[in-house]
DOKOLZA-73368 format. One line per field, with one value per atom (N, C-alpha, C, O, CB): residue number from 1; residue in three letters; atom name; x, y negated, z negated. Coordinates in steps of 0.1 Angstrom, whole numbers. Atoms other than C-alpha are relative to their C-alpha. Glycine has a CB too. Layout:
<nodes>
i c(NUM,...) .
aa c(ALA,...) .
at c(CA,...) .
px c(X,...) .
py c(Y,...) .
pz c(Z,...) .
</nodes>
This chain:
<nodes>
i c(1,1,1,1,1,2,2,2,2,2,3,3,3,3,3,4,4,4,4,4,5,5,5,5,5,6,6,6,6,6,7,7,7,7,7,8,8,8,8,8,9,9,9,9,9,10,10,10,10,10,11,11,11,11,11,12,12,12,12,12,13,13,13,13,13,14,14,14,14,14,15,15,15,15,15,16,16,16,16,16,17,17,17,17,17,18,18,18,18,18,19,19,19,19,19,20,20,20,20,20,21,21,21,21,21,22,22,22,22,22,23,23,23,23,23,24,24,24,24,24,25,25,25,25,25,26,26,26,26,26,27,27,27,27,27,28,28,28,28,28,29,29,29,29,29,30,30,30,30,30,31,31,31,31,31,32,32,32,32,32,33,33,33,33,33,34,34,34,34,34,35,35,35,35,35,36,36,36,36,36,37,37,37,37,37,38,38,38,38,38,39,39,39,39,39,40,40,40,40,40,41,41,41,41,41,42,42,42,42,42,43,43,43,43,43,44,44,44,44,44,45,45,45,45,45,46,46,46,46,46,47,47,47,47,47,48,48,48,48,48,49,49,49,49,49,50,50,50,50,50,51,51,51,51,51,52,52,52,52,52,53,53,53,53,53,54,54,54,54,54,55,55,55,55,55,56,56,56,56,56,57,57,57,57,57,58,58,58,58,58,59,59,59,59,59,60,60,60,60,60,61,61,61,61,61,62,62,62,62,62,63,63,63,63,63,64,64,64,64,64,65,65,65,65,65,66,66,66,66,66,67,67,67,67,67,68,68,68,68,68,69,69,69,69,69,70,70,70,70,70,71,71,71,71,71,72,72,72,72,72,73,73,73,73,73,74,74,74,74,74) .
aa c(UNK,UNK,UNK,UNK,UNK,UNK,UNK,UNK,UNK,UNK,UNK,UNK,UNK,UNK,UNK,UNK,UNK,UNK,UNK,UNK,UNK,UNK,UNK,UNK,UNK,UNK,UNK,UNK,UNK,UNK,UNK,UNK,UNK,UNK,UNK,UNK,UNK,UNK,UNK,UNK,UNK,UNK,UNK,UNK,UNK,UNK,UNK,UNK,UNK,UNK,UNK,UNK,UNK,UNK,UNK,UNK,UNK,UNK,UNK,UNK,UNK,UNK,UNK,UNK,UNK,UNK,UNK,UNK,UNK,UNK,UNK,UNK,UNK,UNK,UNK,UNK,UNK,UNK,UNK,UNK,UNK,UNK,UNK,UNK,UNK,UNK,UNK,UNK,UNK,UNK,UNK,UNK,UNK,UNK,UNK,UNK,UNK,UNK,UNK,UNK,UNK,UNK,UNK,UNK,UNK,UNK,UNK,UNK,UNK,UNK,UNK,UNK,UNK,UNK,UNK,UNK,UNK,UNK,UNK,UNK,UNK,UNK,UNK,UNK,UNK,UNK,UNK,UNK,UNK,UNK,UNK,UNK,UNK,UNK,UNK,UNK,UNK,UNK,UNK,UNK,UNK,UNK,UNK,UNK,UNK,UNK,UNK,UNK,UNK,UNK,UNK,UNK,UNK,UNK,UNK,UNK,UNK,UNK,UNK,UNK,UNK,UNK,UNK,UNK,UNK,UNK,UNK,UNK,UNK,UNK,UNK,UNK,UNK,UNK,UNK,UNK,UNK,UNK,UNK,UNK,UNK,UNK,UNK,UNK,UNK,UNK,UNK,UNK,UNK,UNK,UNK,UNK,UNK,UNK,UNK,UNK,UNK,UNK,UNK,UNK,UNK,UNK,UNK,UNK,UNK,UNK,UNK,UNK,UNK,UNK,UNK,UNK,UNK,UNK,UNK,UNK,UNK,UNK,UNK,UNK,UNK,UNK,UNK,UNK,UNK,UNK,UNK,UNK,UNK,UNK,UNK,UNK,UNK,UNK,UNK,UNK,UNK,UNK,UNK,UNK,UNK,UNK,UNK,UNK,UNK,UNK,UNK,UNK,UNK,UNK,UNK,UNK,UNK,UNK,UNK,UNK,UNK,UNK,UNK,UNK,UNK,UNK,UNK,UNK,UNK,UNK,UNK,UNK,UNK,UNK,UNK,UNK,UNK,UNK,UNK,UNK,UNK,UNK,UNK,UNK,UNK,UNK,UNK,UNK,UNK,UNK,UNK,UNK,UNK,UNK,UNK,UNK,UNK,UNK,UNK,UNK,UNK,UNK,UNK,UNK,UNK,UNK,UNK,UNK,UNK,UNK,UNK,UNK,UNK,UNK,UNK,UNK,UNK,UNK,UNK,UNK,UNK,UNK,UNK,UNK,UNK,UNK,UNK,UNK,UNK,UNK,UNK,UNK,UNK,UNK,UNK,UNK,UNK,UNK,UNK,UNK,UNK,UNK,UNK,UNK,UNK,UNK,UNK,UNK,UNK,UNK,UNK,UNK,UNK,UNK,UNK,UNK,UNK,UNK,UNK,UNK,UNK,UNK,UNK,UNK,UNK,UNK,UNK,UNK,UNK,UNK,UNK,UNK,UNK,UNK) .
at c(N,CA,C,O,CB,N,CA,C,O,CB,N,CA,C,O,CB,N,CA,C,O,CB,N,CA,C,O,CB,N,CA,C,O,CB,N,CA,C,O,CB,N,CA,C,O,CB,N,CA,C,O,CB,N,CA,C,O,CB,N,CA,C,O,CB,N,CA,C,O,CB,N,CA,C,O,CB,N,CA,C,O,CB,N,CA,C,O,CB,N,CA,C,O,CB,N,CA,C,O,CB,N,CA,C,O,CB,N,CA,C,O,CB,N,CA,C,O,CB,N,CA,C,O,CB,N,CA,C,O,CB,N,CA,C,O,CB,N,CA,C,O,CB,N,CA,C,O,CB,N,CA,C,O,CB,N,CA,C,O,CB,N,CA,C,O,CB,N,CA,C,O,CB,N,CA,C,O,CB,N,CA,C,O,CB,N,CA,C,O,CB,N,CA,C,O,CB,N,CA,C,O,CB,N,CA,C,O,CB,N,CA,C,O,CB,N,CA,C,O,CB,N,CA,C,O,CB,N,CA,C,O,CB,N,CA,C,O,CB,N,CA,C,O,CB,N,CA,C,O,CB,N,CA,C,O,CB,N,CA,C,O,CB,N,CA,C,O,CB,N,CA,C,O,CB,N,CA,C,O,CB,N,CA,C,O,CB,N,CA,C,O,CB,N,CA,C,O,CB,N,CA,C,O,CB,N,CA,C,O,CB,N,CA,C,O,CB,N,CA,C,O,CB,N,CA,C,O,CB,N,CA,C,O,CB,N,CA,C,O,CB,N,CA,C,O,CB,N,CA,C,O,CB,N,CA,C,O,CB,N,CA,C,O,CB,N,CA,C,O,CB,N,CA,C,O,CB,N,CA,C,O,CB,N,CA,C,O,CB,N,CA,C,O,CB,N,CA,C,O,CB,N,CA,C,O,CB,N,CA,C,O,CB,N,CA,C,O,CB,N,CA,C,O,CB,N,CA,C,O,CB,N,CA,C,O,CB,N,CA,C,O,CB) .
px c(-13,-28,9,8,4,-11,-2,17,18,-11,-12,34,-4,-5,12,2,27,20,23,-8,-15,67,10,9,5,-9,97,13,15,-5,-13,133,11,9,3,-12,166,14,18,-2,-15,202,12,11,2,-9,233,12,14,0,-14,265,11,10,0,-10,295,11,17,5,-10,320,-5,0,4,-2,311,-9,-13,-7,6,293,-12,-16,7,9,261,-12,-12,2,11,223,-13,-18,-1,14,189,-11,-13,0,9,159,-13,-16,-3,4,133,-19,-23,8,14,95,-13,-15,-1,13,60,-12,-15,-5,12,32,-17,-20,4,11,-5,-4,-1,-7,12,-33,-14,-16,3,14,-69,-5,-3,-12,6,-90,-6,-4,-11,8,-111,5,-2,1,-8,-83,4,6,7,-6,-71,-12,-9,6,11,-107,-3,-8,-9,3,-105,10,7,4,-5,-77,-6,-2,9,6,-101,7,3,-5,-2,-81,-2,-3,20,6,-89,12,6,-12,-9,-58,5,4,10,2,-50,13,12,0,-7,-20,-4,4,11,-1,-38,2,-5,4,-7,-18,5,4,19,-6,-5,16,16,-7,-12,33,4,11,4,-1,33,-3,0,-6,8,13,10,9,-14,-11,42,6,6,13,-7,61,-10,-6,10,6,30,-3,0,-12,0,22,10,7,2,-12,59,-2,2,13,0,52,-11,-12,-3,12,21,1,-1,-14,-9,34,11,19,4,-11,59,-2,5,6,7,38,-11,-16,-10,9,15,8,3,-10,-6,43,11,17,9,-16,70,1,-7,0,-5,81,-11,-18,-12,6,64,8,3,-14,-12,94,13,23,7,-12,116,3,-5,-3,-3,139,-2,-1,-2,2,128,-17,-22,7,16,87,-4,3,-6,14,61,-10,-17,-10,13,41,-7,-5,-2,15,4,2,11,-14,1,-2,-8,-18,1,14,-22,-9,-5,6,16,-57,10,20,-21,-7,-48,0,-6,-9,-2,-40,-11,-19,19,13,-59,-13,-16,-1) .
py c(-4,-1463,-7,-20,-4,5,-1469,9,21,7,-5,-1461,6,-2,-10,-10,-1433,7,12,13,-2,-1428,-6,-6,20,7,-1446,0,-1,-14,-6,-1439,-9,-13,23,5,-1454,4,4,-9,-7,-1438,-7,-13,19,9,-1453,10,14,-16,-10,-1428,-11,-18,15,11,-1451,7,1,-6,-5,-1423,2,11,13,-2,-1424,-14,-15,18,18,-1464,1,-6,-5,-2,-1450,-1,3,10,-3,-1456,6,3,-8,-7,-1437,-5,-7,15,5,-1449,12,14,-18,-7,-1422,-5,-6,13,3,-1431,9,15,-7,-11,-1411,-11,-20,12,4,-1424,7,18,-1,-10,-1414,-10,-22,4,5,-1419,7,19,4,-11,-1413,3,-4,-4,-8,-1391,-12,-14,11,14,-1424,-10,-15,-10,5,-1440,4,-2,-2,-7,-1413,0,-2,16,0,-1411,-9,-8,-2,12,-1443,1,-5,-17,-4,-1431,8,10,5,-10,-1407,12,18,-8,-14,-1380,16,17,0,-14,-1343,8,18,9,-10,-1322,2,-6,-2,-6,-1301,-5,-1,14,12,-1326,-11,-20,-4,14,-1352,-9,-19,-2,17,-1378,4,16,-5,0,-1377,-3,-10,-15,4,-1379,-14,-22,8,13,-1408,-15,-26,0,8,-1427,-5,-16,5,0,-1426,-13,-18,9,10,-1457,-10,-21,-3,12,-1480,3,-6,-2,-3,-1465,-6,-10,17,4,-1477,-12,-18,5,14,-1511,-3,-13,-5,8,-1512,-1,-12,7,1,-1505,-6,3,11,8,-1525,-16,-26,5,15,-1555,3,-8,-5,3,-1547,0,-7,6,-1,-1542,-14,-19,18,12,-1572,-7,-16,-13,17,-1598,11,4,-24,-1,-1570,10,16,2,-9,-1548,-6,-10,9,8,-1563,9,11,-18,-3,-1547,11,15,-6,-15,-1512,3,14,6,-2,-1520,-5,-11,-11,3,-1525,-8,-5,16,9,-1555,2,9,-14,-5,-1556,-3,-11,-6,0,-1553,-2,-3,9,8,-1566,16,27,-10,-11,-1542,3,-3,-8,-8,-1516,-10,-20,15,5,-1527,13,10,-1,-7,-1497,1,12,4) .
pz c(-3,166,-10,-12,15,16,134,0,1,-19,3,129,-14,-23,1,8,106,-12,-23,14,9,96,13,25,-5,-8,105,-7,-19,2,13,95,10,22,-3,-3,102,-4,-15,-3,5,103,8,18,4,-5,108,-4,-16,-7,-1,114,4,15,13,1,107,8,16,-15,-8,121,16,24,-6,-16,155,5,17,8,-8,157,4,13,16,-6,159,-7,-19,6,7,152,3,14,-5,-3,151,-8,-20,-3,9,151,1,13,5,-5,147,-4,-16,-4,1,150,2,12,8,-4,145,2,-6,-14,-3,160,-3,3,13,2,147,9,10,-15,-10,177,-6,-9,17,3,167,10,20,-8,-10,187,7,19,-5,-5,193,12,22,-13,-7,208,12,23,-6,-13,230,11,22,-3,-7,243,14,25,-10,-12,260,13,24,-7,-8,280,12,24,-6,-10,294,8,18,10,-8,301,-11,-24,7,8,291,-1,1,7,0,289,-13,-22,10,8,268,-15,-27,7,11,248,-2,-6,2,4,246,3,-1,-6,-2,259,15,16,-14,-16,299,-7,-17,15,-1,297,4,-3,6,-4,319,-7,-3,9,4,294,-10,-13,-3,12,267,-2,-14,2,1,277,-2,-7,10,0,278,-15,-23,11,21,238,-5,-16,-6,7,230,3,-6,1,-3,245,-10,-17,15,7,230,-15,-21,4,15,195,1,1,-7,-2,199,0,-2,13,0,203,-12,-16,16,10,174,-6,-15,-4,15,150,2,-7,-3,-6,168,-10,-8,15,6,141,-16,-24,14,11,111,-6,-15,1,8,101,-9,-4,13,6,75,-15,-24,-3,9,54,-6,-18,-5,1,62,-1,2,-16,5,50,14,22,-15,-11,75,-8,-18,6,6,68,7,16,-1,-8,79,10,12,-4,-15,116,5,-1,6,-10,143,1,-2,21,-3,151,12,17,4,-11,175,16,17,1,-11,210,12,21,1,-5,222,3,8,-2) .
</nodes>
């Protein structure tokens, strides 16, 4: 599991910012989830993926670059 693209926008007329994130999962990974349907992923499962990226990458984003990351959490 790796942040695959990561972008940042900042709209000064209305105070506002976006942060937009792609997440790549390998098949390998999803496997362990053990579910079979036909996306891949359970919906429900989404927020524990953002936590969990969220802890491999914490304290490795500076300045727009992605320094090296901890091994998947998966």
């Amino acid at each position: 599991m790796e942040i695959s693209k990561l972008e940042k926008e900042i709209n000064f007329m209305n105070n506002t910012a976006k942060i937009s994130v792609e997440i790549t999962i390998e098949k390998e990974a999803l496997e362990l989830l053990k579910y079979h349907g036909l996306d891949m992923i359970p919906d429900d499962m989404i927020p524990s993926v953002l936590v969990a990226v969220g802890s491999m990458y914490k304290g490795r984003i500076k300045n727009g670059k992605i320094k090296e990351r901890i091994n998947s959490l998966v």
